[in-house]
C-alpha positions in Angstrom: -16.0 -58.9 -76.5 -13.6 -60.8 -79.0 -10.6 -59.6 -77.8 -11.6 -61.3 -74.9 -12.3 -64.4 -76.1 -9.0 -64.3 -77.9 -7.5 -64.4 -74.6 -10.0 -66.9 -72.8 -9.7 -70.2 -75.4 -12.0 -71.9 -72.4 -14.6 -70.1 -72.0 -17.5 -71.8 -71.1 -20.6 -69.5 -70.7 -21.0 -66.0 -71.2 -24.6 -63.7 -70.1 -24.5 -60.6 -71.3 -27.3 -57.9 -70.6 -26.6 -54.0 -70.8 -25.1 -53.3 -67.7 -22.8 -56.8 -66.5 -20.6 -58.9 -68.7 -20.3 -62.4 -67.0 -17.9 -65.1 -68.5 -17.1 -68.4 -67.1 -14.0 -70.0 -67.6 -12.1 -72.6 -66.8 -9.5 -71.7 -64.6 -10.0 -68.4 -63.8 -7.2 -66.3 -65.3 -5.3 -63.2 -64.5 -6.0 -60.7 -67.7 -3.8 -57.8 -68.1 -4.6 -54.5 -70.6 -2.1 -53.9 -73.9 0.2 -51.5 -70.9 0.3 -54.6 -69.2 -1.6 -53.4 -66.1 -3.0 -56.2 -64.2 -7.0 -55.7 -63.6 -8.3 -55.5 -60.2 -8.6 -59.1 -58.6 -11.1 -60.3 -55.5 -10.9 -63.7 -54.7 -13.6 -65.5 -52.4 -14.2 -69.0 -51.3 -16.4 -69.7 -54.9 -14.1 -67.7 -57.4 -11.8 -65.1 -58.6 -13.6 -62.4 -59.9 -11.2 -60.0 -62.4 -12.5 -56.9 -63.7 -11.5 -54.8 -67.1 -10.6 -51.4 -66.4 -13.7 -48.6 -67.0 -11.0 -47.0 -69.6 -11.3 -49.7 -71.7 -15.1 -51.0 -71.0 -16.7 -47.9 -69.3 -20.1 -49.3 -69.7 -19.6 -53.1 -68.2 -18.2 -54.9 -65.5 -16.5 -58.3 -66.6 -16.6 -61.1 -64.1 -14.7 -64.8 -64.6 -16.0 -67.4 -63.1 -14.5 -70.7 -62.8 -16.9 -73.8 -64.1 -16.9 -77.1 -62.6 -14.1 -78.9 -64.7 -13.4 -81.1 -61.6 -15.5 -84.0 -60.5 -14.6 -82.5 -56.8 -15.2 -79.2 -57.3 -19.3 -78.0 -56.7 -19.9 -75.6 -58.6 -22.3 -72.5 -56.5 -25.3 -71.3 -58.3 -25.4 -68.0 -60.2 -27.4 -66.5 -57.3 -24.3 -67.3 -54.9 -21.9 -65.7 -57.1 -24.2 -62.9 -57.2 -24.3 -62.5 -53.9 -20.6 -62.8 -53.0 -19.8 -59.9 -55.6 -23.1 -57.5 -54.5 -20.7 -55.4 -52.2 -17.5 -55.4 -54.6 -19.3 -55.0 -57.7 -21.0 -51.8 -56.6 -18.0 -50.6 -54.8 -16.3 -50.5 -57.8 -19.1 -48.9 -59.7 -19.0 -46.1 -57.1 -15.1 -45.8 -57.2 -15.0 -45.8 -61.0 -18.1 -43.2 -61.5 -16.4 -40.8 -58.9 -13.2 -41.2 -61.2 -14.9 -40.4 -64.2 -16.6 -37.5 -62.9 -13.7 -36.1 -60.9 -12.2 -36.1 -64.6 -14.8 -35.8 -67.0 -14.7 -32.9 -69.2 -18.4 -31.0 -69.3 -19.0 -29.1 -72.7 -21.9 -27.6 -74.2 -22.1 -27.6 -78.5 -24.2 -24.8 -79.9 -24.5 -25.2 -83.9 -25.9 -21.7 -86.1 -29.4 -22.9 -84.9 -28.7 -22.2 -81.2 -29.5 -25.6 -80.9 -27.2 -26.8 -78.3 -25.9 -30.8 -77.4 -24.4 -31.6 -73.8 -21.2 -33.4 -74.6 -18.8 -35.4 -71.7 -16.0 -35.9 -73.4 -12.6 -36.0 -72.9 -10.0 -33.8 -74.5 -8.8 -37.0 -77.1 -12.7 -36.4 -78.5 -12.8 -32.6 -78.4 -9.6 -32.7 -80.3 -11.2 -35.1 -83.0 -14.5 -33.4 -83.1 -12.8 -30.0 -83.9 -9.4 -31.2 -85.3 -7.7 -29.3 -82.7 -3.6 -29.6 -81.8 -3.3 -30.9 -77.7 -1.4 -27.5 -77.2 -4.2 -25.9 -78.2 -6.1 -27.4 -76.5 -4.1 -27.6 -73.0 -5.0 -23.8 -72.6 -8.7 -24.8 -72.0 -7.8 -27.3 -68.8 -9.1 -25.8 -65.8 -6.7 -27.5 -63.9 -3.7 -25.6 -65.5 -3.3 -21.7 -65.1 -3.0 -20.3 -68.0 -3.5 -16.4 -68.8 -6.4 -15.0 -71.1 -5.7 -15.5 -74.8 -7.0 -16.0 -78.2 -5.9 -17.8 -80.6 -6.8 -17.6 -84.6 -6.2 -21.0 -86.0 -6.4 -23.2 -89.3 -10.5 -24.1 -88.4 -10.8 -22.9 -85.2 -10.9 -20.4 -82.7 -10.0 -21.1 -79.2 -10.8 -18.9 -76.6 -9.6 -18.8 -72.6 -11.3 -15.7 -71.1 -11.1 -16.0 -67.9 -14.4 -18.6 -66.7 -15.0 -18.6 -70.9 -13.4 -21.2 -72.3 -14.2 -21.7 -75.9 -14.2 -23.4 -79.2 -15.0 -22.0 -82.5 -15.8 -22.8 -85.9 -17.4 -21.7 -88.5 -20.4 -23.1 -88.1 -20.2 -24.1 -83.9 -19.5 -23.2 -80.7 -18.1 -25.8 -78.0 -18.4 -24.2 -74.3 -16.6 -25.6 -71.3 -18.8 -25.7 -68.2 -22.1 -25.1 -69.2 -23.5 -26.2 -65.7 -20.9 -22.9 -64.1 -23.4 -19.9 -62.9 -21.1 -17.6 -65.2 -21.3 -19.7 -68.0 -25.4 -20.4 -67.7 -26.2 -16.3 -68.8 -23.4 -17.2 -72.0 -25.6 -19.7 -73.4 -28.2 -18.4 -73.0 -27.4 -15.6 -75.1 -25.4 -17.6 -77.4 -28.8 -19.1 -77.8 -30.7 -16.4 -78.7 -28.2 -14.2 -81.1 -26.5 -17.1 -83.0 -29.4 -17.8 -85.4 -29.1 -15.8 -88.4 -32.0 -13.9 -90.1 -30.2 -12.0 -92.9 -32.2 -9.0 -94.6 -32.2 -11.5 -97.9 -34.5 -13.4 -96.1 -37.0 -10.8 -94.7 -37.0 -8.8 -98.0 -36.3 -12.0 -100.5 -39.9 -10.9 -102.5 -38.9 -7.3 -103.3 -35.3 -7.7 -103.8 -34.9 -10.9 -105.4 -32.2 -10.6 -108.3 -30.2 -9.5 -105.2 -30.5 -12.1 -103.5 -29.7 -14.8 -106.7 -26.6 -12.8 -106.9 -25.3 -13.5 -103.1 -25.5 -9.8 -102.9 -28.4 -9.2 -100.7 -28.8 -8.3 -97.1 -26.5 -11.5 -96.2 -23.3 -9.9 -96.9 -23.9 -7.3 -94.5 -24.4 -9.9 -91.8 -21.6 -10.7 -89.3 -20.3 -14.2 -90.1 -21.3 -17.3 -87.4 -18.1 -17.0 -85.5 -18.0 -13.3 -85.8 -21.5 -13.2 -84.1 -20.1 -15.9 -81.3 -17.1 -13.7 -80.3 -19.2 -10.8 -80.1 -21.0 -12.4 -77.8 -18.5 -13.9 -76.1 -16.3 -10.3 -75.5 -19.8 -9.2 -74.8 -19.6 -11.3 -71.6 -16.6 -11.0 -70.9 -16.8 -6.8 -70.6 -19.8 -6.8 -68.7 -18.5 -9.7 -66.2 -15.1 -7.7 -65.5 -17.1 -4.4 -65.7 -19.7 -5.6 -62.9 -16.7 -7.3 -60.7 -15.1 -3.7 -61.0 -17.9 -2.4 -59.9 -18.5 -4.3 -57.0 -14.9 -3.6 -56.3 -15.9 0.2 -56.3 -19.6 -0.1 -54.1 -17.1 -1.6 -51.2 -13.9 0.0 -51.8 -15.2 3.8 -51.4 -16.7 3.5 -48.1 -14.4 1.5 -47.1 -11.9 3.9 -47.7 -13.6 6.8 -46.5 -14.5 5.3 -43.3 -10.7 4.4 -43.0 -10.0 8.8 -43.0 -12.5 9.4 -40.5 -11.1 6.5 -38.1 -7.5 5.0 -38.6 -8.3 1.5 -36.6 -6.5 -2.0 -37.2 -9.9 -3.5 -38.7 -10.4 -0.6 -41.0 -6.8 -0.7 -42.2 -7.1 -4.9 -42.7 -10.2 -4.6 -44.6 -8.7 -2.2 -46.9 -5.6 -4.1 -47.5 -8.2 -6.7 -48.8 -9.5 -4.9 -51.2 -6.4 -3.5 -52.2 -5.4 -7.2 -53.0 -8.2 -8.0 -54.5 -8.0 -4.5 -56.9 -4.6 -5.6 -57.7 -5.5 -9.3 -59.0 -8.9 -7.8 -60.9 -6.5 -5.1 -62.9 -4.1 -8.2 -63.5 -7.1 -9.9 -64.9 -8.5 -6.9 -67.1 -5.1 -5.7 -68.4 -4.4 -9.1 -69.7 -7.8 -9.3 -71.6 -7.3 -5.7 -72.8 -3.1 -6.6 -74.2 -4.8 -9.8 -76.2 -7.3 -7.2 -78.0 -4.8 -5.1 -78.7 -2.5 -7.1 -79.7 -5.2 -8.2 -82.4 -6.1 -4.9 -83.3 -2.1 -4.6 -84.0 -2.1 -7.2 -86.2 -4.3 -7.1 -89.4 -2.9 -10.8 -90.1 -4.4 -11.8 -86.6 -8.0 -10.5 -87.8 -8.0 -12.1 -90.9 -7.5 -15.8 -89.1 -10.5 -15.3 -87.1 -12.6 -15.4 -89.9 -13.1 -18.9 -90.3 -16.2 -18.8 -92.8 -13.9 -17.0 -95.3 -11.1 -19.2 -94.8 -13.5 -22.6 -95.4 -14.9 -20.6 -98.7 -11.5 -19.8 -100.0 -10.5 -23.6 -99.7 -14.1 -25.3 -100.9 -13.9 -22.7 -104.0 -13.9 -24.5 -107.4 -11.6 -21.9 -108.9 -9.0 -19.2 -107.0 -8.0 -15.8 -108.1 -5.0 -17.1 -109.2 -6.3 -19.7 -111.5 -8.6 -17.1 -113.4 -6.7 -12.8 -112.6 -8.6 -11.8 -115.6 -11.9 -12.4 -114.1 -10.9 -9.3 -111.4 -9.7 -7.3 -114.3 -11.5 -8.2 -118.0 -14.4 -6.5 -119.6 -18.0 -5.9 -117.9 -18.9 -8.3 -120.6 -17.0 -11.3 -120.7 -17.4 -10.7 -116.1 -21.0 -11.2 -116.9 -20.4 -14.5 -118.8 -18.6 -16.2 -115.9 -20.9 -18.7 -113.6 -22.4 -17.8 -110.6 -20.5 -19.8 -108.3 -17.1 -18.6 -109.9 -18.3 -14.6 -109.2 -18.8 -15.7 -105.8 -15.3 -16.8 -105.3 -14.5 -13.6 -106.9 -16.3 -11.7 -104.3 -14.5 -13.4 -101.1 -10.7 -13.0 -103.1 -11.7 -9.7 -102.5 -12.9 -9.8 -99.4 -10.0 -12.0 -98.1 -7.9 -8.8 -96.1 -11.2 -6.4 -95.5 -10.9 -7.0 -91.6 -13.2 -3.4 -91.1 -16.5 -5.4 -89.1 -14.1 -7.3 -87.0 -11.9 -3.9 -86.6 -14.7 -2.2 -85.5 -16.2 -4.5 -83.2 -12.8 -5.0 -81.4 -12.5 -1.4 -81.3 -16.2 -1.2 -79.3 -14.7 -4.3 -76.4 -11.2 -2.6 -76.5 -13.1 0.8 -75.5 -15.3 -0.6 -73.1 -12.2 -3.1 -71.5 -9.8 0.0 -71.6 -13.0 2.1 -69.6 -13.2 -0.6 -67.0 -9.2 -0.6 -66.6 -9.7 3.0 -66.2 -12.3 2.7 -63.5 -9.8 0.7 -61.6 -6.5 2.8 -62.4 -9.1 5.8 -60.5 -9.5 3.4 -57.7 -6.1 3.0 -57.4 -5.3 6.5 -57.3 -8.1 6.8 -54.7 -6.2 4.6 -52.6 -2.8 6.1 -53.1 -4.5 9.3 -52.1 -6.0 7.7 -49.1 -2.5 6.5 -47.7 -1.1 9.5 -48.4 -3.7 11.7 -46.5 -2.9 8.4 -43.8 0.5 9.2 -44.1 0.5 12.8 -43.5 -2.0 12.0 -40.3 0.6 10.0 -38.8 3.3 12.0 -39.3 1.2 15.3 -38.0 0.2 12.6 -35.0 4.3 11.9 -34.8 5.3 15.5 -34.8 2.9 16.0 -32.1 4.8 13.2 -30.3 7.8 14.8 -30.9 6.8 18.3 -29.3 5.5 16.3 -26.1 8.7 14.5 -25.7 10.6 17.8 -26.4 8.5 19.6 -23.5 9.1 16.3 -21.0 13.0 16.4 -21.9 12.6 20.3 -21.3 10.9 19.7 -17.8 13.4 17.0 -17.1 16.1 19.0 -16.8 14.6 21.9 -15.0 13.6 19.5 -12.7 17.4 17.8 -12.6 18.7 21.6 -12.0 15.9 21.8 -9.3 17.3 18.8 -7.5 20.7 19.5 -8.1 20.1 22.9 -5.4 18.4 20.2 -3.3 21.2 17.7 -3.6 23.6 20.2 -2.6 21.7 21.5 0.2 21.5 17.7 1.2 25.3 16.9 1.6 26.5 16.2 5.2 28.8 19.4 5.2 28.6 21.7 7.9 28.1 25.3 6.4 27.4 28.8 8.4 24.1 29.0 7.5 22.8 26.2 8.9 23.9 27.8 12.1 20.9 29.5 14.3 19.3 32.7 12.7 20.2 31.8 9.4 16.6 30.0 8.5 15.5 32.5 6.2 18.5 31.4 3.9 16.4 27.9 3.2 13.6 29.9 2.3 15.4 32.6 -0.7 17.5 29.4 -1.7 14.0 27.2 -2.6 12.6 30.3 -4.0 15.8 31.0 -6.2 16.1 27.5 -7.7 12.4 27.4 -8.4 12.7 30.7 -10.5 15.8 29.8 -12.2 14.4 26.2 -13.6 11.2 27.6 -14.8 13.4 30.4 -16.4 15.4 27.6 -18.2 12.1 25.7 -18.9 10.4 29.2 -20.7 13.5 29.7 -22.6 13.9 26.2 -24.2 9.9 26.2 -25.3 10.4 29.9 -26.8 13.6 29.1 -28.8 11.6 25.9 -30.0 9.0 27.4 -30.9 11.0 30.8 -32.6 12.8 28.1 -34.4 9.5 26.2 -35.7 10.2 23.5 -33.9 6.6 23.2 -32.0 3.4 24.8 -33.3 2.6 28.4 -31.8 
């Protein structure tokens, strides 16, 4: 509220509750923000009511009034102001709260508890909270399409898995979309698996001096942001692996009934699910490539453990402050604090990726086995139009052997008329003469036998040829 006094010197009044800002002033003036935007302006018969953007003031509604500096000018009651600004006040309320939630930016933060916080925030406070670059971050906007990947960074891991869009660190998980119904199951289980109850804990009576030594059951235990990708590949697999199957419960009868009955509806809802087999392998292949590219790269696996990375750095001393420590005498090793061994212990542990390895190598195997499910789909449909295929070209052949018998009859039927054409010309001949009208009769009988003798001969040197089936 000072930096808008600064700019009002005159103000007269100001009521203030937790909703409305309301300063009088004397005149009313035109304020504009630092990019020199003007605010929105009404004017009525009493006033001229300016309002700061919700950018900068998303929780008030500023309002100048002008106060009665003039001995002519009657200044209304607070009531009338009221009332002339009912309507644009909460019009702009309702404009400004559809803005903000056309843009605002759900997220879900789960810490090692479970516990989880409902955050709206925009990308400028995700990328504080997590000290995140905006490139990073850009992959995780829903309203740009960008493929699955997963990236291993400084603090973080970011995630874009198709409908999972993620941020990791070592000790919490941010979640886009927690309100999405394939997001809901992902808490939930993020929920119940990211609390951590280490085998130091449940046996910390009988194997104590283990545990004093950070070399209990604890080491054995999959690091926080280990356990959230395992989750999160989890979901992943079993959301691609239940859309292929889906796929498969319509796409086999559907292609079976298209065998039996070659129809244009059969043969459009097939193309469908062709198209829709063809964007669902798209989707899996990608997710498959980004786990193997990080099984391809043991540099990839080491960046995605975060927990080792922030122990390396918060470590009073580093391996290469102290190499004898790796390599002196059992005695003087035993000497050396406890907090110094344990710095020892992750040196060593920096490059053993084998947990992460293996857990990769479970999704890979599961994502390669859903791939594989579709690539037999595929060839199910390849098979289909080919056994299609071969139908119309038997149907096709068949076409051809009718046409071949019509053109066959066709000209028997030409040499037939051509007798009757002949016979038909205005030519006077001998036989048409009295006593000769037996001669009609051999000549009709003659032609007939000569055209079906040309019509037997073309169909049995087609078919002695192979030309039409037997």
């Amino acid at each position: 509220m000072l930096f808008l006094l600064d700019f009002l010197p005159k103000c007269k009044l100001i009521v203030c509750n937790h909703n409305c800002v309301i300063i009088l002033t004397t005149p009313p003036l035109l304020l504009t923000t630092h990019n020199t935007t003007p605010l929105p302006v009404i004017k009525s018969t009493h006033a001229t009511y300016l309002f700061i953007a919700p950018q900068l003031f998303p929780n008030a509604i500023t309002v100048f009034f002008p106060s009665s500096s003039s001995s002519s000018y009657s200044q209304p009651s607070f009531s009338t102001h009221l009332m002339a600004l009912s309507d644009s006040v909460v019009e702009l309320q309702a404009s400004s709260t559809k803005k903000k939630t056309a843009i605002s930016r759900s997220w879900i933060l789960l810490d090692h508890h479970g516990e989880g916080t409902v955050l709206d925030a925009d990308k400028y406070a995700i990328m504080r909270l997590v000290k995140i670059h905006a490139r990073d971050l850009r992959i995780l906007d829903p309203l740009l399409s960008y493929p699955s990947t997963i990236l291993g960074r400084e603090k973080v891991i970011v995630l874009n898995l198709e409908h999972i869009k993620a941020i990791i660190t070592a000790d919490e998980v941010l979640l886009r979309d927690p309100t999405d119904d394939d997001v809901v199951p992902i808490v939930e289980e993020l929920r119940r698996r990211l609390p951590k109850v280490s085998a130091a804990e449940q046996g910390q009576g009988e194997e104590e001096g283990c545990a004093q030594d950070g070399e209990g059951g604890e080491e054995n235990e999959y690091p926080f942001e280990i356990r959230a990708l395992e989750v999160l590949f989890e979901a992943i697999c079993s959301f691609l692996d239940a859309r292929t199957r889906e796929l498969e419960t319509s796409a086999y009868p559907a292609l079976d009934e298209l065998t039996s009955k070659i129809s244009s509806r059969n043969l459009d809802r097939v193309r469908k699910l062709k198209s829709a087999m063809t964007r669902l392998t798209i989707r899996v292949q990608k997710i498959r490539d980004e786990l193997e590219n990080l099984l391809d790269d043991d540099n990839d696996m080491a960046d995605l453990y975060l927990s080792r990375k922030l122990a390396s750095s918060s470590s009073p001393t580093s391996s290469s402050d102290a190499p004898y420590w790796l390599y002196g005498s059992p005695d003087a090793g035993s000497k050396i604090h406890k907090s110094s061994r344990a710095s020892g212990t992750t040196v060593q542990r920096e490059n053993d990726i084998e947990e992460l390895e293996m857990l990769l190598e479970a999704y890979f195997m599961q994502i390669d086995g859903t791939l594989n499910k579709l690539a037999t789909l595929r060839e199910y449909i390849d098979d289909t139009e080919d056994y299609i295929n071969i139908q119309l070209d038997n149907h096709r052949n068949q076409l051809i052997q009718l046409e071949l018998f019509i053109s066959a009859g066709t000209v028997c039927m030409s040499l037939y008329s051509l007798v009757a054409a002949i016979f038909g010309m205005n030519i006077p001949y001998t036989w048409k003469a009295p006593g000769h009208e037996y001669v009609f009769k051999w000549v009709v009988m003659f032609a007939g036998m000569v055209s079906a003798s040309v019509f037997i001969s073309i169909v049995s040197y087609a078919r002695r040829k192979g030309l039409v089936g037997s």
